[in-house]
Each structure stands twice: as structure tokens, then as C-alpha cells.
C-alpha positions as CSV (number, residue, x, y, z in Angstrom):
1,X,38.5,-40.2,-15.5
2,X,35.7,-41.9,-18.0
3,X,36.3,-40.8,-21.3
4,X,32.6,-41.1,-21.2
5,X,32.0,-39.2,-18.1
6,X,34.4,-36.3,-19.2
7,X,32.9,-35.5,-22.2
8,X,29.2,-35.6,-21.0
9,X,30.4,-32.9,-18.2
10,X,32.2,-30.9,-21.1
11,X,28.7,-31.0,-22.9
12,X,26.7,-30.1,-20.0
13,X,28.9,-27.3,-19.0
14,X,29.3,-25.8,-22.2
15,X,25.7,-25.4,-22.0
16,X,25.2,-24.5,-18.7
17,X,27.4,-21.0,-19.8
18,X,26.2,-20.5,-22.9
19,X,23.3,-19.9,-20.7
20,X,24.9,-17.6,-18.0
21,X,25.5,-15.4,-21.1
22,X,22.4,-14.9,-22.2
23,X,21.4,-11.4,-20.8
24,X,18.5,-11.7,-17.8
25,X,16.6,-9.3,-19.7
26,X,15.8,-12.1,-22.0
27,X,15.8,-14.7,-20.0
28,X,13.3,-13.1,-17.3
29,X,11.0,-10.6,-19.6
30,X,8.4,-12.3,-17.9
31,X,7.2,-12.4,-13.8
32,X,8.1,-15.4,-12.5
33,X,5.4,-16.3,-10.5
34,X,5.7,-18.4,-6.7
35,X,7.7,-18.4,-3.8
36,X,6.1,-17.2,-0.3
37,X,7.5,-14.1,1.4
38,X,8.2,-13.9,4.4
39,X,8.4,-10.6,6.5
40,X,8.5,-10.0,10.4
41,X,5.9,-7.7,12.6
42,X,6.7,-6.5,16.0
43,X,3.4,-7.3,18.1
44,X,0.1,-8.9,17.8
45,X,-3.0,-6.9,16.2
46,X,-6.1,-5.8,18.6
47,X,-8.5,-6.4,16.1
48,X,-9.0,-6.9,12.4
49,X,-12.3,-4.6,12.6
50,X,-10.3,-1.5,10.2
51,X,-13.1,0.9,12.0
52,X,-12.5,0.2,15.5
53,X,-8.4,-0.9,15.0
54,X,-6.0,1.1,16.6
55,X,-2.4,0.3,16.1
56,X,-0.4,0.5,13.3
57,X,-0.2,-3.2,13.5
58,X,-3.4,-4.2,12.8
59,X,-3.2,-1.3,9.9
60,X,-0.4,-2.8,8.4
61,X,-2.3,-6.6,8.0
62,X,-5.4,-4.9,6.9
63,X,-3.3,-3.2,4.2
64,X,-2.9,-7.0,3.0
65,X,-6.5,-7.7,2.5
66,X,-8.6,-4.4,2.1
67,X,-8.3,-1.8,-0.7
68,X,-9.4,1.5,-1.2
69,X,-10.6,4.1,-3.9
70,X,-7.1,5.5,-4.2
71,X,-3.8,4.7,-2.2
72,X,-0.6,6.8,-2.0
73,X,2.7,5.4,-3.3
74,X,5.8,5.7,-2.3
75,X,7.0,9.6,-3.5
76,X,3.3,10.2,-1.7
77,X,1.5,10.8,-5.3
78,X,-2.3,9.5,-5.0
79,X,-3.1,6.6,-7.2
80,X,-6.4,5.1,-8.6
81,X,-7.0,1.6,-7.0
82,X,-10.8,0.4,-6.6
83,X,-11.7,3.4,-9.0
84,X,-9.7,4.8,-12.5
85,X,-10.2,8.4,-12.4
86,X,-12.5,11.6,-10.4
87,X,-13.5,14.5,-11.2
88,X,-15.2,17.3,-9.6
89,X,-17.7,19.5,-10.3
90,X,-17.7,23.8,-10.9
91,X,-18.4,24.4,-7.2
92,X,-15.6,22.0,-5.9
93,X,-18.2,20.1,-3.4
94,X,-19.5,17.1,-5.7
95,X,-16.8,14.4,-6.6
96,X,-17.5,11.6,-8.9
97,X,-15.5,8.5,-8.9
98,X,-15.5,6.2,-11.9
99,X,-15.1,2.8,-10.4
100,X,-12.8,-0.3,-11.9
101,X,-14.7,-2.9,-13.4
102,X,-13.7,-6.6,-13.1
103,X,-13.1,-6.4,-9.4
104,X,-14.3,-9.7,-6.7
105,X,-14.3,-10.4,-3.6
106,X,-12.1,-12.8,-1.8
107,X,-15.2,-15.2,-1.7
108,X,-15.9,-14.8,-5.1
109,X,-18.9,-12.3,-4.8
110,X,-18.5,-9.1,-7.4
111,X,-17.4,-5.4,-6.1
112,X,-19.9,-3.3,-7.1
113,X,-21.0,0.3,-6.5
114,X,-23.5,-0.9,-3.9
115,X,-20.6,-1.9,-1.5
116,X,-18.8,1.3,-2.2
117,X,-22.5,3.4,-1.5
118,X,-22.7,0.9,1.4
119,X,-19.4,1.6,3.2
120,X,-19.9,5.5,2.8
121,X,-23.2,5.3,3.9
122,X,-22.2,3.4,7.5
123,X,-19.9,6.2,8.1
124,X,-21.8,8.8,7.6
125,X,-25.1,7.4,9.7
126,X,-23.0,6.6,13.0
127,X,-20.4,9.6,14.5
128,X,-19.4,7.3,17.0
129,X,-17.3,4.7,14.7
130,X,-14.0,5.2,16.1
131,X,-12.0,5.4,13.0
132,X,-14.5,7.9,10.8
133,X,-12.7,10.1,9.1
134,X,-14.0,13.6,10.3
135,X,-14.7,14.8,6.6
136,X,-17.7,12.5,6.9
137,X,-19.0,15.6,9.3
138,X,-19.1,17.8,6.4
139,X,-20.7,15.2,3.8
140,X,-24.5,15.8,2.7
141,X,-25.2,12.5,0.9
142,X,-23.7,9.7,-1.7
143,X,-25.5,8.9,-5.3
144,X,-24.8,5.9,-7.2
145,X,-24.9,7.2,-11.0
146,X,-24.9,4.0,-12.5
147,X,-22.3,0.5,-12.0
148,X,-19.4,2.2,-12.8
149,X,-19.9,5.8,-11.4
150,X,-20.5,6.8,-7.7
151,X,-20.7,10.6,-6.4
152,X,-20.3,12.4,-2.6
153,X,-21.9,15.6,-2.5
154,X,-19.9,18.0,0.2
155,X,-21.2,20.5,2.1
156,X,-18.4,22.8,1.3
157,X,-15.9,22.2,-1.1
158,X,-13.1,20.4,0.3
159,X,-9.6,20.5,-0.7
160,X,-7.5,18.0,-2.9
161,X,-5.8,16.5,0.1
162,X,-8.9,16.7,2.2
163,X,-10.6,14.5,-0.4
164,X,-8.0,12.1,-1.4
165,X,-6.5,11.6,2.0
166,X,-9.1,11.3,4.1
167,X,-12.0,10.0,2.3
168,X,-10.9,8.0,-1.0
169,X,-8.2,6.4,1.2
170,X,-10.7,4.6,3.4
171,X,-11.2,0.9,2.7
172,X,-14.2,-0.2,1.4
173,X,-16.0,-3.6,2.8
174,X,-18.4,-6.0,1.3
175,X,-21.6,-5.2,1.7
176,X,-23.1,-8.6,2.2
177,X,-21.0,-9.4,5.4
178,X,-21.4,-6.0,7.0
179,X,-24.6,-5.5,6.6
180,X,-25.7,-7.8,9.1
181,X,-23.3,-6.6,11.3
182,X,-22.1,-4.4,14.8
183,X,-19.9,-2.4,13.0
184,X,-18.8,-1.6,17.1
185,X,-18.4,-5.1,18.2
186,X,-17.6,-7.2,15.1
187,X,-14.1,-8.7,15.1
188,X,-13.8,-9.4,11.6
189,X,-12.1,-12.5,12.2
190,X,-12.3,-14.2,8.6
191,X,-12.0,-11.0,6.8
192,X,-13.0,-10.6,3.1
193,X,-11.6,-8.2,1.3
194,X,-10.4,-7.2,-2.2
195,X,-7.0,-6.6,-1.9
196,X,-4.1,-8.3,-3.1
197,X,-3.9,-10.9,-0.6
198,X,-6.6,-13.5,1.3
199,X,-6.2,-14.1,4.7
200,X,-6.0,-18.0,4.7
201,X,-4.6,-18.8,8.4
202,X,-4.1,-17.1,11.7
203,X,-2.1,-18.2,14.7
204,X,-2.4,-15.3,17.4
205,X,0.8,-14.3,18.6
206,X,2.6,-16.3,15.9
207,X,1.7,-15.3,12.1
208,X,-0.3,-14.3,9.7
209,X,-0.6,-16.4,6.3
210,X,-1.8,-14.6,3.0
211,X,-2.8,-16.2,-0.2
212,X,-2.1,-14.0,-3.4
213,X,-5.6,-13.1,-5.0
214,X,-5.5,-14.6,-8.1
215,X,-8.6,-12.6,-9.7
216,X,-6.8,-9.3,-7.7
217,X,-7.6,-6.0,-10.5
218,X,-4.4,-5.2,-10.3
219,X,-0.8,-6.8,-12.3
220,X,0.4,-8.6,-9.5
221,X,1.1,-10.0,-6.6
222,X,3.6,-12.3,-8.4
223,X,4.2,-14.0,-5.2
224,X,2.4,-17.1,-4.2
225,X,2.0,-16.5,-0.7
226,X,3.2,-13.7,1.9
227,X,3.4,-14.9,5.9
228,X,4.1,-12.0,8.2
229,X,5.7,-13.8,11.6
230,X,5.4,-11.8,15.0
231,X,9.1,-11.6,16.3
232,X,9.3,-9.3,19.2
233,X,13.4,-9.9,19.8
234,X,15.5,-8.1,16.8
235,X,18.6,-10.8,17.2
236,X,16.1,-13.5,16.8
237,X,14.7,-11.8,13.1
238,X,18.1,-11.2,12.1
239,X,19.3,-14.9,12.9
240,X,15.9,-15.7,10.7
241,X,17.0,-12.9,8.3
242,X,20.5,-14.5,7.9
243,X,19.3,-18.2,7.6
244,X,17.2,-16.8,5.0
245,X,13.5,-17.9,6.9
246,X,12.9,-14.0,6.7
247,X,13.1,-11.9,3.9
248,X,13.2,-8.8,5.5
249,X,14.2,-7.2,9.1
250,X,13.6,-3.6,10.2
251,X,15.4,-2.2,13.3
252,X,18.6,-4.1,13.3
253,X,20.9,-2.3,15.7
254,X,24.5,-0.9,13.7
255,X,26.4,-4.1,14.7
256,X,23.9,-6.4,13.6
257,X,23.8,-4.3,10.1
258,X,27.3,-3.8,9.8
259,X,27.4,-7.9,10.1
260,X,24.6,-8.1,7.1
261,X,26.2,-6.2,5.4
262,X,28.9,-9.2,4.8
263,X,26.3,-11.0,3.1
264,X,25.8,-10.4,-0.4
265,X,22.6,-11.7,-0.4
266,X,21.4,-8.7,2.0
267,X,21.0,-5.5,0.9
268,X,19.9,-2.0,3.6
269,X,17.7,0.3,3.0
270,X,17.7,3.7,5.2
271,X,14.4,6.3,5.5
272,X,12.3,9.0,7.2
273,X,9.2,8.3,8.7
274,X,6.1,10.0,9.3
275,X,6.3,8.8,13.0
276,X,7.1,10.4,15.7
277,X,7.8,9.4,19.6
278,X,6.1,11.6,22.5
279,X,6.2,11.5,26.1
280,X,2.5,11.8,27.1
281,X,2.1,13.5,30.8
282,X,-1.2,12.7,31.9
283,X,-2.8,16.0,32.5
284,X,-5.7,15.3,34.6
285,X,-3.2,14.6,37.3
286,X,-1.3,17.4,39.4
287,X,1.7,18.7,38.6
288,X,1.1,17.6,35.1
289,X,-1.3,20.0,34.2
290,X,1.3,22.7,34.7
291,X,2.2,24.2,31.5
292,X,5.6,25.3,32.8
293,X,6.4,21.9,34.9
294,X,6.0,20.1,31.0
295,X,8.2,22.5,29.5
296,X,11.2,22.3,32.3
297,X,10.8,18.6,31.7
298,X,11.3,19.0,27.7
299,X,14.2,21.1,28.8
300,X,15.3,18.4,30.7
301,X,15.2,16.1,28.2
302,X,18.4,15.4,25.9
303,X,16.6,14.6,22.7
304,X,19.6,14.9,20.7
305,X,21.1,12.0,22.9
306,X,18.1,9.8,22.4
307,X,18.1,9.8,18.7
308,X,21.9,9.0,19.1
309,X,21.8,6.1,21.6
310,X,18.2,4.7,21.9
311,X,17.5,4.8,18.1
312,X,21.1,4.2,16.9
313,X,21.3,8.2,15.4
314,X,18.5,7.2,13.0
315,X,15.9,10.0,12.6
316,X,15.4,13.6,14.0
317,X,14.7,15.6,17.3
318,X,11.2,16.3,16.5
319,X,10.4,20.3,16.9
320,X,7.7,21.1,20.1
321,X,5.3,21.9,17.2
322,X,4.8,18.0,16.5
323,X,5.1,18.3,13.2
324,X,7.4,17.1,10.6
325,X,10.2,19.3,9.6
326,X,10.7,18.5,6.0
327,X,7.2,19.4,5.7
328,X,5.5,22.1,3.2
329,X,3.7,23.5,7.0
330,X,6.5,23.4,8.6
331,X,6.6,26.6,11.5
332,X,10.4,26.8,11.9
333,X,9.9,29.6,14.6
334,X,8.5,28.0,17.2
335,X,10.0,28.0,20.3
336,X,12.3,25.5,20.6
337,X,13.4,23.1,23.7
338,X,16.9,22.9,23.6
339,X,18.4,20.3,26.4
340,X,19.6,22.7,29.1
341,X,19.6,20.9,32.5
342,X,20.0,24.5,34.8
343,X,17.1,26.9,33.2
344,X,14.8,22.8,34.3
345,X,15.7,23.1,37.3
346,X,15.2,26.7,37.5
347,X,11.8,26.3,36.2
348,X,11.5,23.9,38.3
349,X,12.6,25.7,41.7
350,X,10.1,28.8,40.6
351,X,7.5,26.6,40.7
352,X,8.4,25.4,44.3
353,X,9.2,22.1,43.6
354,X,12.5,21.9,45.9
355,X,13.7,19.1,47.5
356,X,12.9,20.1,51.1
357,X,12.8,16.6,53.0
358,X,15.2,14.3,53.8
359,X,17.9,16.0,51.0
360,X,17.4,13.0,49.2
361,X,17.7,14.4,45.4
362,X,13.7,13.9,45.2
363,X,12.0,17.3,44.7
364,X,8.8,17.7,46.5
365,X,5.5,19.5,46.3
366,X,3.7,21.9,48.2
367,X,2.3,19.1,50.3
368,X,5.6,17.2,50.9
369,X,4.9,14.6,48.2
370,X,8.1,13.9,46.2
371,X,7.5,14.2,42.5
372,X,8.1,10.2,41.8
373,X,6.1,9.2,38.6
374,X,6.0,5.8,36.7
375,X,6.5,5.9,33.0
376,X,4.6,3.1,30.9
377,X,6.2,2.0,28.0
378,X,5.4,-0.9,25.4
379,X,7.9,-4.1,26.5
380,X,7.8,-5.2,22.7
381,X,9.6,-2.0,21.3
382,X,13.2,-2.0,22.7
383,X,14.4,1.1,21.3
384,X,11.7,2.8,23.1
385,X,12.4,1.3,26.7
386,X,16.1,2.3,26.3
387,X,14.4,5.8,25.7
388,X,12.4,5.5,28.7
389,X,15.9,4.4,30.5
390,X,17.3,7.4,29.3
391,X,14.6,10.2,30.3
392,X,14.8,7.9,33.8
393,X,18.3,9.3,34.0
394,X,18.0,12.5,32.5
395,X,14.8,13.4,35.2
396,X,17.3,12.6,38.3
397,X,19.4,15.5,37.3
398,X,16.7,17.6,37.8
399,X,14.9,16.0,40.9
400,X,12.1,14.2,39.5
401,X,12.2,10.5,40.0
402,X,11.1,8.3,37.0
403,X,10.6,4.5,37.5
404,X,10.2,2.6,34.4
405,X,7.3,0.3,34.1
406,X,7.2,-1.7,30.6
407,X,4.5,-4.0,30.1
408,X,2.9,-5.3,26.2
409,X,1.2,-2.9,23.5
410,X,-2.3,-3.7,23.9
411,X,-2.0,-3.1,28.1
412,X,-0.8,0.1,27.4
413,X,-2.4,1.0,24.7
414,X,-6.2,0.0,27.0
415,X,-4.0,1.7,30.2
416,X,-3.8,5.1,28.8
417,X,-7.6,5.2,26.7
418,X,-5.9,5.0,23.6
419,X,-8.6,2.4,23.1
420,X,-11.6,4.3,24.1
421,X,-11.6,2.3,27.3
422,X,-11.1,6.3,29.0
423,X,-9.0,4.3,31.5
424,X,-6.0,7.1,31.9
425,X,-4.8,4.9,34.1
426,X,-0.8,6.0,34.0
427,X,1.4,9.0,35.0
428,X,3.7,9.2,32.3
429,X,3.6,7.3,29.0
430,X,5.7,6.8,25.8
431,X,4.3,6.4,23.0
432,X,4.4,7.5,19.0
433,X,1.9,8.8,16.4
434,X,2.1,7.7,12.8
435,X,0.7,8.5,9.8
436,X,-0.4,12.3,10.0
437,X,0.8,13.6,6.9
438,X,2.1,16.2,8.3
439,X,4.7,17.1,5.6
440,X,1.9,17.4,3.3
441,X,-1.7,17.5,4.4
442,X,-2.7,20.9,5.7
443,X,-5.2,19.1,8.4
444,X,-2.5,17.2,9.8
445,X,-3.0,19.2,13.5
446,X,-6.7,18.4,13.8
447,X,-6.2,14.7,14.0
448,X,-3.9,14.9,17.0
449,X,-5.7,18.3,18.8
450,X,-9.1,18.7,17.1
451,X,-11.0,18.4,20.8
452,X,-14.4,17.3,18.4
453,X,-12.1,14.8,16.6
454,X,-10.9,11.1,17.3
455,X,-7.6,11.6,18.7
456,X,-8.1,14.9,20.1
457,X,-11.4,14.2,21.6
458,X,-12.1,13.4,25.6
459,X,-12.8,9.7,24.7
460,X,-8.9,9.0,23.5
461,X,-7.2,12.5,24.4
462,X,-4.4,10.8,26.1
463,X,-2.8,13.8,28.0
464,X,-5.8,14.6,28.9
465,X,-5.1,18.7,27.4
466,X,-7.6,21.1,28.3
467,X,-8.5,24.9,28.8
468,X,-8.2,28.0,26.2
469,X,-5.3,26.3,24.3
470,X,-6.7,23.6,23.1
471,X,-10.1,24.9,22.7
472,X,-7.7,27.9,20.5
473,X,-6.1,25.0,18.7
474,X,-9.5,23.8,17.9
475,X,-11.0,26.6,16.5
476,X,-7.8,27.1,14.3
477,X,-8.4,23.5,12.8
478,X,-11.9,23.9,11.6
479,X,-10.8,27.1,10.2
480,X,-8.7,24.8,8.0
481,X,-11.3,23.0,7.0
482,X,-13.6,25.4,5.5
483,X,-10.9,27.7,3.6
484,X,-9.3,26.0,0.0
485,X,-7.0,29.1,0.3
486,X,-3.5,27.7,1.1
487,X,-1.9,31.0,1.8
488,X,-4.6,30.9,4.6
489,X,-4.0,27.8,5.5
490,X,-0.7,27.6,5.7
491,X,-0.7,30.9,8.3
492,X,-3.5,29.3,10.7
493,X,-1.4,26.3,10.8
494,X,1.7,28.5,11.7
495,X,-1.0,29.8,14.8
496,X,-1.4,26.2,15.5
497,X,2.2,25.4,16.3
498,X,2.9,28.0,18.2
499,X,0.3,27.4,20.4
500,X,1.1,23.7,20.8
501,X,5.3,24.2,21.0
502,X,4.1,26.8,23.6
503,X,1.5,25.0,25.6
504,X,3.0,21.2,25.4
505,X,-0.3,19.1,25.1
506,X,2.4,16.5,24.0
507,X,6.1,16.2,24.7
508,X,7.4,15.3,21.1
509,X,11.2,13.5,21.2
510,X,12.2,12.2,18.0
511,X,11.0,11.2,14.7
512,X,11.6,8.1,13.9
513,X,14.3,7.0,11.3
514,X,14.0,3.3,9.9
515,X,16.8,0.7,8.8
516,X,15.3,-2.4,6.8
517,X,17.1,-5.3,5.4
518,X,16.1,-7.3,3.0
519,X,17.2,-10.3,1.1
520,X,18.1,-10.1,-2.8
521,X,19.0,-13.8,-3.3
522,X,15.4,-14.6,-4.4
523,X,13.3,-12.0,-5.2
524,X,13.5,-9.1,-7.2
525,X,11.2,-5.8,-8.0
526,X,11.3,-4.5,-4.9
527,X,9.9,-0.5,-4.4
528,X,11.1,1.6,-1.6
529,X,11.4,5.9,-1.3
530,X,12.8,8.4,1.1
531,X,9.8,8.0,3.7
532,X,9.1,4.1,2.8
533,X,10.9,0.9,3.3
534,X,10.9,-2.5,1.0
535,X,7.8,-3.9,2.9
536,X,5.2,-2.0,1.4
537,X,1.7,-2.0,-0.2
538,X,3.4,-1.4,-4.0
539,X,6.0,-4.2,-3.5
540,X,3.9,-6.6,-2.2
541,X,2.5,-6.4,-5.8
542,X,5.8,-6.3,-7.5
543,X,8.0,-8.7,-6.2
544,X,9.0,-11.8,-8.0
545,X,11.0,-14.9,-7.6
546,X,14.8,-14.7,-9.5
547,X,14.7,-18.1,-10.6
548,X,11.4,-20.6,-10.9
549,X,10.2,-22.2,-8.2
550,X,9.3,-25.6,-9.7
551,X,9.1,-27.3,-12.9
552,X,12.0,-25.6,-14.4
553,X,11.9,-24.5,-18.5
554,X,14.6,-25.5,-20.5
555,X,17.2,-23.1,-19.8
556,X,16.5,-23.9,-16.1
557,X,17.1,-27.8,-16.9
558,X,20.8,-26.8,-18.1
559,X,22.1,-25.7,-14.8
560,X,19.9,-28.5,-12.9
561,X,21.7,-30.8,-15.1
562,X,25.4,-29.4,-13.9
563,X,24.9,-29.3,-10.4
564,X,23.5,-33.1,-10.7
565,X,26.7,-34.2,-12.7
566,X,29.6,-32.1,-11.0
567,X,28.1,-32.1,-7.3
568,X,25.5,-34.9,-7.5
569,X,23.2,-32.9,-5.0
570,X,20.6,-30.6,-5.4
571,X,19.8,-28.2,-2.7
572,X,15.5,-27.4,-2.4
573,X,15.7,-23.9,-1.9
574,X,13.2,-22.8,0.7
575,X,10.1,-20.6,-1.0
């Protein structure tokens, strides 16, 4: 070899380890700034209107764009966002918010109190916005102090969680495009916000491409950019996962994780959600809107088995009660629907559904018709046609015959009135409910059985639930609202389940347990908890890239210099 040669090489590498042994705390004390993100999402949004959305995809890309007075984090503690502090006054019912100054506009147009005042003041004029938060029902008026200071004035005094939950969560919009808008009708298209990302490109039914907000109020996003894909197959994110053109997958089936796992460069991450999966019988068709016909099918139903098989045994048999067992309001004496195949068909037979005709396996009703119904179910979530598959099977052992009928999200979703369309047109559906806070908001039940709310209203009550129960159920929720005593509380929410584990206005499965991986090989500062995955609001703002993306310092040159001299190639990394 070169004399030459050799002892440039010796040089070079020398320095190249002095380097490797300095310690990455001094080396990377700083963010290093750049690199785009990439992470996947399941289906296409139905609109980017936040007050007429209604899927948890089109909340998960608003998340990007739109902030709020306060957010939650990932242990679930509120957190001051748009504002820096509130306060209350001596009788609990007038909150003041001091607002964060400094704050713009993706379009360069200041946040001011105005917009905040504005926003409030749309939902409180029109009870017909789809996604108003039902405190607005009990709000007398808003008062902008000064710039920096905003007040509601309630006509009780609410709770802490009532407050922080369901009013400072909701995001506020600019004033001077909403103004001049349908609030009903308005797409939202090229949406402004003031979050941590701009919405710079949209390809329906391919992806979604965010710009980090450089004048964001907040440290972060470090990340130059942040693309969110629509992949609706799992093998074909983890063959992008693997290849390294996604950064993160959620969902992967065990042999598809145990497979990551090989790869240093991919790291799991394993949670409970506050989701859970229900099989929705429409009421408002016969035998449906028999309480004991629902319950012989829940007894039917081998839960346990569907957790196991469908969802890979991630997550938990949800109780009848609907709501989360891990939770402070919790009923663990409800009465419970353990899978027991002869007291079904028992129930069944005492309600005279025998199979009287042709001794085909098919029970029948009183009028000869068998009892054949078609389950809907969205074709973009696979784990929840494989459930559908499965209740299919478990229903023949008990004479009820279950065709499965998948079909995409948004047909489903218009199909059953989830979108105020009132269609309810479907038998059966499967379907899940996210984000009810039911482990630690006391008004958790009114959102899914309030019969003057949203969700538990005629306009998108999706079983179509009616008669004493649920106008019982009702009466207990507004109860809630108007006591600050938790002892109360806590016992008319204990009224509550028993009532719904009794009656069945949904059948709850499973709650949902979540897998995500997610590269390590080029970014760092990721933030995850018990109940939260990587691919979050928090580390959207905290990732960063491990090494520069381009025009590296000095200590980066060292290394550059080594691969050009031993290998003589250098590799662009993708960012």
C-alpha cells in the first residue's frame, strides 16, 4: 500500500474515534433540527371541518394543525397550550384563562383573544354543530378582560374535568376565515391553524404533508416536515417500516413483530387504549329491540377468544358496562356476560326463536322468518373483520345466521347515521368508540347515552336504544352534571352501569390493546405512556434527527471523511 495512502487513513481514523469517544451528551446538547417523519394512517379523513368530523382519523390530522387552550399528555395530566395558567373564581362558575402571547397563525395573522371569544361564541349561538361540546348548554356568556385574559361565566359550577376536558380542550379557529363561513357545510380544505404543523399538500387517499411551524409557541417541532401516508394493508407498512420509508407501524400481527424485532434499528412499544369495539344491533328493527335476544347474543359471544385471535391477545374483554376497567368509575358489579353457548340458546328457545322449518340450524321467528342478519363492518380494519368472522361462527352455534358484509369506513360510517345522515341502514354493525375518558372523567356515560347529547341523541344513536332505560340513563347523566360532589358522582355513575350492562343499548367486546413500532436509527426524543403510543401530539414536538441532515459541523466532517477514504461511497440517507 502507499506509504502515503496509509498514513492519511491512520490520520483520518484516529480522528474519526477520538470522536466516537466523545460522550453524545456533548456532542448532541443541542436539537438537531431536519429530517421529515414519516408515519402511516389506516383510512382517508371525511372532512377537515373539526366541528362536523367524525372519525378518529380526521381527529388525528387535525391534531397536526389546530391547538387548544390546554391538551392532555401522556400520564393524562392537563397542560397549558394556547393559554399559561386559569383560575377560578369563589363560586366555582367563572374561569379565567390567561392566554400565551407571541402566538400566529399559519398565514402569518396574530392569535388573539378575539379568535378565542370568536370560537366560543359560535358554539354557544348554534346547538346544532355536531361536535359542541354539551357544557356549552350550561354556559351564560364569554368576556374578553383584556389581550391576554379571556373569562366563561357558567351557569353552575362545573367540575375540574368538566372544564378542562370538555371545554379548554376544544380547538380554537381563526377568526378571520370562519367568520365568513357555514360552520355546517365548510370543508376546511386549506386549513389554518396554530399548531405545530401547516398543512402544505394533500393527495386524497394517499397522504398528508405537514410543514413544521417555524413561529409555533411552543420548543419544537425539531422536525422539518411530518407526512402521514394512508396504508390500509399492515404487511405493506411493515415492508415500508423495514426499508425504513416509515418510521413507525401500529398493528403488526406477532410474526411480523417478532421479525422487527431482529432489527436493531426497530424498537415496540405495547399499551391500553381508551377504545373499545361494540357490536351495534340496530334496535329499531325486530328481534333487536329485545332486551333478552341482545343479551343471549353477548352470551354467545366468546370475547375472551376474540381478544386472543382477532387482536393477537392485545387488550381486554370489555365489561357490559362499556366502561374502562382500570378506571377510577369503574362498577365491577355489574352483571357480567360470560361466553356460555347453552344458557344463549336457552334464552334463546324461551323467547321462541326455534328452528321449526326445514331443521336447517337457522332459528326462526314467530312468523317463520329465519333470524339471518348481515353484519357491516369497515374493510380497512382487518382485525375487526376477523372479529366479525368469528361472531359469524360463534352465532351458528346458537342458530342465528350472520353473513359478513365489509365495505370502507366512510360507507359505514354514512350506513349506520354515524354521520347524521339518520340512514340506519344495517342489521348488525361493528364498530368502536374512542376517546371517552372513561377511566377518568365522571361524564364519560353521557357522551355515549345522554339521549339530549351528540352520540346518544336520535340524530346519531346508532342502535337506535329507546324506552325507560335510556331515558333512566339520561336522567342519571345530568345528575352528573350539576353535582361537584364525587362521592355522588361516583354512585350515580355505578346506577348508570348497571342499567346499561343490564339493558345492552351496546354490545361491548374488547378494548383495544395497541402494538407500535418505530424506528430508532434516526430519530430520537420520542414520548410514549401506558395508554399512548410513539405517534403522539408531545412527540411530534420532541423528536429530533440523531445525526445532521446536511451541512455537517466539524465533528460530522471526521466520519464523512472515513467512509470517503476506506469505502469511497457515501450513502444519502433518506430524511
Amino acid at each position: 500500500m502507499n506509504r502515503k495512502l496509509l498514513t492519511t487513513m491512520t490520520i483520518v481514523l484516529t480522528f474519526s474515534m477520538m470522536v466516537s469517544l466523545v460522550p453524545n451528551s456533548i456532542i448532541a446538547q443541542d436539537p438537531i433540527y431536519g429530517g421529515t417523519l414519516f408515519t402511516p394512517m389506516g383510512s382517508d379523513i371525511d372532512t377537515l371541518n373539526m366541528f362536523t368530523q367524525g372519525t378518529t382519523y380526521s381527529s388525528y390530522i387535525l391534531d397536526h394543525i389546530y391547538d387548544s387552550l390546554v391538551k392532555y399528555d401522556v400520564d393524562n395530566v392537563p397542560q397549558p397550550i394556547l393559554c399559561t395558567a386559569w383560575e377560578y373564581d369563589v363560586t366555582g362558575e367563572i374561569w379565567t384563562f390567561t392566554l400565551r402571547e407571541g402566538i400566529v397563525w399559519h398565514d402569518g395573522t396574530p392569535f388573539t383573544a378575539d379568535d378565542v371569544i370568536f370560537t366560543w361564541e359560535m358554539l354557544l349561538a348554534d346547538d346544532t354543530i355536531p361536535r359542541r361540546s354539551w357544557i356549552y348548554d350550561w354556559i351564560d356568556g364569554f368576556t374578553k378582560i383584556d389581550e391576554t385574559h379571556v373569562s366563561v361565566d357558567f351557569s353552575y359550577a362545573p367540575g375540574y374535568a368538566d372544564v378542562m376536558i370538555d371545554f379548554a380542550t376544544g380547538y380554537i379557529v381563526p377568526e378571520h376565515i370562519w367568520d365568513t363561513v357555514d360552520v355546517h357545510t365548510f370543508t376546511n380544505d386549506a386549513a389554518i391553524g396554530c399548531g405545530p404543523f401547516k398543512l402544505a399538500e394533500y393527495e386524497p387517499a394517499q397522504f398528508f404533508r405537514f410543514e413544521a411551524h417555524t413561529e409555533y409557541h411552543l420548543d419544537g417541532p425539531y422536525v422539518a416536515e411530518k407526512v402521514v401516508q394512508i396504508v390500509r394493508e399492515t404487511e405493506a407498512g411493515y415492508y415500508a417500516l423495514s426499508t425504513g420509508a416509515l418510521d413507525i407501524l401500529d398493528g403488526a400481527p406477532p410474526d411480523l413483530v417478532d421479525v422487527a424485532m431482529v432489527d436493531p434499528a426497530i424498537e415496540k412499544h405495547e399499551w391500553l387504549q381508551d377504545y373499545w369495539m361494540y357490536l351495534g344491533l340496530n334496535q329499531r328493527i325486530y328481534p333487536m329491540n329485545i332486551k333478552e335476544f341482545r343479551q343471549a347474543v353477548l352470551y354467545g359471544i366468546n370475547r375472551s377468544e376474540i381478544v386472543d385471535l382477532a387482536r393477537y391477545g392485545r387488550g381486554l374483554t370489555c365489561p357490559a358496562s362499556a366502561s374502562l376497567p382500570y378506571g377510577e368509575y369503574y362498577n365491577p358489579d355489574v352483571r357480567d356476560y360470560q361466553f356460555n353457548v347453552a344458557l344463549a340458546n336457552s334464552m334463546l328457545d324461551d323467547l321462541g326463536f326455534l328452528d321449526s322449518i326445514g331443521d336447517d340450524g337457522i332459528r326462526e321467528d314467530a312468523n317463520g322468518t329465519d333470524l339471518a342478519f348481515e353484519v357491516m363492518v369497515s374493510a380497512e380494519a382487518q382485525e375487526s373483520v376477523d372479529t366479525a368472522s368469528l361472531i359469524a361462527g360463534y352465532m351458528a352455534d346458537i342458530g342465528i345466521d350472520v353473513t359478513v358484509k365489509p365495505v370502507l369506513f366512510d360507507v359505514l360510517w354514512h350506513e349506520i347515521g354515524g354521520d347524521g345522515s339518520q340512514l340506519y341502514n344495517y342489521e348488525w354493525c361493528l364498530l368502536g368508540w374512542v376517546g371517552f375518558w372513561s377511566d377518568i372523567h365522571p361524564n364519560w356515560a353521557s357522551w355515549l347515552f345522554n339521549a339530549n347529547g351528540n352520540w346518544g341523541g336520535d340524530s346519531k344513536n346508532i342502535p337506535g336504544w329507546s324506552g325507560d332505560p335510556r331515558a333512566n340513563v339520561t336522567a342519571l347523566c345530568e345528575e352528573i352534571f350539576l353535582t361537584n360532589d364525587e362521592d355522588e358522582k361516583k354512585d350515580l355513575l355505578d346506577q348508570i352501569q348497571v342499567i346499561v350492562a343490564e339493558d345492552l343499548p351496546y354490545l361491548p367486546l374488547n378494548i383495544l390493546g395497541g402494538v407500535t413500532l418505530y424506528r430508532v436509527d434516526e430519530f430520537k426524543g420520542w414520548i410514549m405512556g401506558s395508554t399512548t403510543g410513539p405517534d403522539n401530539w408531545e412527540s411530534w414536538l420532541s423528536i429530533q434527527l440523531i445525526e445532521p441532515e446536511s451541512g455537517p459541523g466539524f465533528l460530522a466532517l471526521g466520519a464523512f471523511l472515513t467512509i470517503v477514504v476506506v469505502v469511497g461511497l457515501v450513502r444519502k440517507r433518506r430524511r
